[in-house]
C-alpha positions in Angstrom: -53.9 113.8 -227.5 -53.8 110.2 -228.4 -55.8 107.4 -227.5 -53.0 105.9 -225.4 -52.7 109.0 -222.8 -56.5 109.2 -222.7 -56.5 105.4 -221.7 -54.5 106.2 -219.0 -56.4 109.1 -217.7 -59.1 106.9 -217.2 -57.4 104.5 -216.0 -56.2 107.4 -213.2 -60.2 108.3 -213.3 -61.0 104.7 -212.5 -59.0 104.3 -209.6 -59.6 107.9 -207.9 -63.6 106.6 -208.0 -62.6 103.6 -206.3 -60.9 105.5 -203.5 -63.8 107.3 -203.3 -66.5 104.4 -203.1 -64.3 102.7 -200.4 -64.1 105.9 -198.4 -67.6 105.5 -198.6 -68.9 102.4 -197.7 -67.3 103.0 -194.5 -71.2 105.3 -194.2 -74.5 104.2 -193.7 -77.3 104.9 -196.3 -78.8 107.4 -194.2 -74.9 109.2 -193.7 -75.0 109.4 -198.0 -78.6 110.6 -198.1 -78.7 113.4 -195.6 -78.2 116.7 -196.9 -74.7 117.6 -197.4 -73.0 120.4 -195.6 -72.0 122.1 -197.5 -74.2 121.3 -200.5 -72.2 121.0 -203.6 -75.2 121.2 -205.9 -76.8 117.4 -205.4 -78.6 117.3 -202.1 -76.2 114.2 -200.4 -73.0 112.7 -200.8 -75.1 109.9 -202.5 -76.3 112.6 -204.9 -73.1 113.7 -205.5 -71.4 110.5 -206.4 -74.3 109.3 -208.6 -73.7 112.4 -210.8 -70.3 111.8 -211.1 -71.0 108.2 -212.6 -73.7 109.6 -214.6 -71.8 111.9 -216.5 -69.2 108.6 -217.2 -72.5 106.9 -218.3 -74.1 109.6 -220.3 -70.7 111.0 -222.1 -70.0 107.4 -223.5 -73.5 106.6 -224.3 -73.2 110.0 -226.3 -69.9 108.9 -228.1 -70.2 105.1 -228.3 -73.8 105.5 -229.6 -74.7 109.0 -230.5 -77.5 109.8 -227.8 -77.5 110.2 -224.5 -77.9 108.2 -221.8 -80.8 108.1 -219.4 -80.4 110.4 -216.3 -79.1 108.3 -213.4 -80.7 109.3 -210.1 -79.7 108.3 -206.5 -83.1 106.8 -205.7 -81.7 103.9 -208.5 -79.5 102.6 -206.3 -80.6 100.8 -202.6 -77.5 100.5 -201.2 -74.0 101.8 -201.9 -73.1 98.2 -203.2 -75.5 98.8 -205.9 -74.0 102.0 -207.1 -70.4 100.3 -206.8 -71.7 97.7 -208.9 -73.2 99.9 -211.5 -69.7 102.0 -211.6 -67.6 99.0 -212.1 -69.8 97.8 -214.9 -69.7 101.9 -216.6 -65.8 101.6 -215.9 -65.8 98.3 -217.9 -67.6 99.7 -220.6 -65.3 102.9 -220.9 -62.3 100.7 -221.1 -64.2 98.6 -223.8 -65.1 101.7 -225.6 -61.9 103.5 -225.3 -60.3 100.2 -227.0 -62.2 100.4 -230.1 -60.5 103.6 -231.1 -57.7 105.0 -233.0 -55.6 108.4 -232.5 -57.4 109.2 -235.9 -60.9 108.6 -233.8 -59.6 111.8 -231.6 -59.4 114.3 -233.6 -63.0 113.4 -235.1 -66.2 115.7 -234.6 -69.2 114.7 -232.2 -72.4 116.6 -233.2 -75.0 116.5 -230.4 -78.1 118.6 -229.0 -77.9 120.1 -225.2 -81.1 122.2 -223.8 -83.1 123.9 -225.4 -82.3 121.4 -228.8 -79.4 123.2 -229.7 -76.6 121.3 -231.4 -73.0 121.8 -230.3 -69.7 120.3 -231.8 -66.6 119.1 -229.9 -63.6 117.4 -230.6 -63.8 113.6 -229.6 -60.7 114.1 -227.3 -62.1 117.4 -225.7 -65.1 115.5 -224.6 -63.6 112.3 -223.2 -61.0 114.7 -221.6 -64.3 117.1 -219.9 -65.0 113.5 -218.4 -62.0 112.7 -216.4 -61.9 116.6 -215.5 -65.5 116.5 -214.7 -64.6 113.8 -212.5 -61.8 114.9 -211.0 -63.6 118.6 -209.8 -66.8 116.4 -208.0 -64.5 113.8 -206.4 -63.0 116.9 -204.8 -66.5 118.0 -203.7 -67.2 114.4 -202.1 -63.4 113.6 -200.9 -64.3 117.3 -198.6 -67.6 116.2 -197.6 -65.7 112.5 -196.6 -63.3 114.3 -195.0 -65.7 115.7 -193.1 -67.5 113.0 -191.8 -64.5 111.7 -191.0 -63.9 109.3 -194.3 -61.2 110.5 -196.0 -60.1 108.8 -199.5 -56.6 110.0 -199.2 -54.7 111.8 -201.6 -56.3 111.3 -205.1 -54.1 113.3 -206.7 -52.8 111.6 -210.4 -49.3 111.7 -209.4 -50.4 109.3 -206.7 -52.1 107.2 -209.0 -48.8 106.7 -210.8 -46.9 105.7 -207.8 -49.4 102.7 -207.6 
């Protein structure tokens, strides 16, 4: 994969979350922080959509600098404002990350230590490629729980995206 199509993926990536966050903010905080039904694995829709953006956060962090990031947690943000703010500024540093590199820089190794302290290697692409995916699978989650409260995002499929 080159660097090109992986700019555009997150371009796609960047755009699906901002469906999402404007689906959203049509919820009050206490509509994001009750206990989601059904319970995707994050408590709330809040929770849900802060672990989406903390995966962005803590992938790049792991590949820009070589550590991870610092778990992000939905009592960070006050407001849903705050968490857009926080996203736009982790999209901003994607895109200024993903501009530094070369297709060379894709096929390169990434050495780093999940649970437990034990080291795994990955292809650069396959990482920033779990991201978007990652992405992708939870937006699903929240865009049903949205749905369901009567928010819907619309479609978010990529094809979509490319229409725009």
């Amino acid at each position: 994969m080159n660097v090109d199509d992986l700019r555009l993926l997150y371009a796609y990536n960047e755009w699906a979350n901002t469906c999402i966050l404007a689906a959203a903010g049509g919820l009050s905080m206490a509509e994001l922080r009750a206990p989601a039904v059904p319970d995707p694995g994050y408590g709330t829709l809040l929770g849900s959509l802060v672990h989406i953006l903390d995966a962005e956060y803590a992938w790049r962090s792991l590949l820009q600098h070589g550590e991870w990031a610092a778990e992000l947690k939905p009592d960070d943000f006050a407001t849903l404002e705050d968490l857009a703010v926080r996203w736009r500024d982790e999209a901003a540093a994607m895109r200024a990350y993903l501009e530094t590199l070369t297709d060379a820089d894709m096929t390169g190794i990434v050495r780093y230590a999940v649970e437990g302290g034990r080291m795994r290697e990955r292809v650069r692409w396959h990482c920033l490629l779990h991201v978007v995916n990652h992405g992708t699978y939870h937006r699903g989650e929240t865009a049903a729980l949205l749905t369901g409260l009567g928010h819907s995002p619309g479609e978010l499929d990529f094809t979509v995206y490319l229409l725009e």
